[in-house]
C-alpha positions as CSV (number, residue, x, y, z in Angstrom):
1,X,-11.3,-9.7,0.6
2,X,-8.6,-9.2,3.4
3,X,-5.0,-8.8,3.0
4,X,-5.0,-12.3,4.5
5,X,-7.0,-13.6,1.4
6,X,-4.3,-11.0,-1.1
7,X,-1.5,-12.7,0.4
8,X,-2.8,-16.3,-0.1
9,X,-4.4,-14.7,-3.7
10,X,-0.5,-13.6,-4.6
11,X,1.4,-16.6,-2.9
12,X,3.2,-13.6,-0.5
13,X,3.5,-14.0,3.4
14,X,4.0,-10.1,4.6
15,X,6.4,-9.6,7.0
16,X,4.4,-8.8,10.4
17,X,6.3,-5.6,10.8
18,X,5.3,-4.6,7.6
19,X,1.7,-5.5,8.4
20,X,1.6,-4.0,12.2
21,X,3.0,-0.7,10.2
22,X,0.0,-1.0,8.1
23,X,-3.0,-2.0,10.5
24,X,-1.9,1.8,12.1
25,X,-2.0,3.9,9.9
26,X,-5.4,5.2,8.6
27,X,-6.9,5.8,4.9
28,X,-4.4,8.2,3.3
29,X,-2.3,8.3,5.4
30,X,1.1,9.3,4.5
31,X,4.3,8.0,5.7
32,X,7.7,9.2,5.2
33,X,10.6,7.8,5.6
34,X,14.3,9.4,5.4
35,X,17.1,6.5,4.5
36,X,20.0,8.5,4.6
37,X,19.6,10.4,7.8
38,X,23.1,10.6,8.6
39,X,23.9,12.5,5.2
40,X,21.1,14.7,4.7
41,X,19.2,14.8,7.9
42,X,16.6,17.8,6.4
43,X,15.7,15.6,4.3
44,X,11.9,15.1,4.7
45,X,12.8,11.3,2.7
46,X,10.6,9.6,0.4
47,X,6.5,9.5,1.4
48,X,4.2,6.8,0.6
49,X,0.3,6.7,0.6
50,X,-1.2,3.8,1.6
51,X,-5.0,2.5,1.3
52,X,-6.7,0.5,4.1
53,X,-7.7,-2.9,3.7
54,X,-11.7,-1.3,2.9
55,X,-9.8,1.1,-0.2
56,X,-7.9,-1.9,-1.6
57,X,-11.1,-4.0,-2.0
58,X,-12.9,-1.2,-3.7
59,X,-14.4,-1.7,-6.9
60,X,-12.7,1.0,-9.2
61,X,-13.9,1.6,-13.0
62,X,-10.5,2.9,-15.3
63,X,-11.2,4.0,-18.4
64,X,-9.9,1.7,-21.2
65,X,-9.6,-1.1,-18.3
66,X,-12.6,-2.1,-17.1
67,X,-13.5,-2.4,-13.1
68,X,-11.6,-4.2,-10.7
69,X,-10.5,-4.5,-6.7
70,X,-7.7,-1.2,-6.1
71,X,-5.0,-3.7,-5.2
72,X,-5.5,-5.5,-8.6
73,X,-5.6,-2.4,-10.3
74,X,-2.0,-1.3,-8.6
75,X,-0.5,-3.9,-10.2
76,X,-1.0,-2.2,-13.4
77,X,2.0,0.5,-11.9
78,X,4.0,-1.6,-10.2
């Protein structure tokens, strides 16, 4: 399964920023991000891990959910 495929899966079209962003950065990566850099510029801002397209098709086994793909999974926090 691609993102191409989640997107269709999910009825979503990704904005190709959004996906560019993603197809360079690298499994766990980390990416921060400071909104307000103006009023707190030492602010390190809000980080976000994100999983390559090989880590969300991964089969994962949660105990007292069964196995499923990691991005069907995610939905469970979201």
């Amino acid at each position: 399964m691609s993102i191409r495929s989640i997107q269709a899966e999910r009825g979503i079209s990704l904005p190709q920023e959004y996906l560019k962003l993603l197809s360079s950065l690298h499994e766990a990566d980390e990416y921060c991000f400071n909104e307000y850099p103006e009023e707190d510029p030492e602010f390190e801002g809000r980080c976000w891990s994100f999983l390559n397209e090989d880590e969300l098709i991964e089969e994962i086994d949660m105990r007292g959910v069964g196995k499923s793909a990691a991005h069907k999974l995610s939905l469970i926090h979201i």
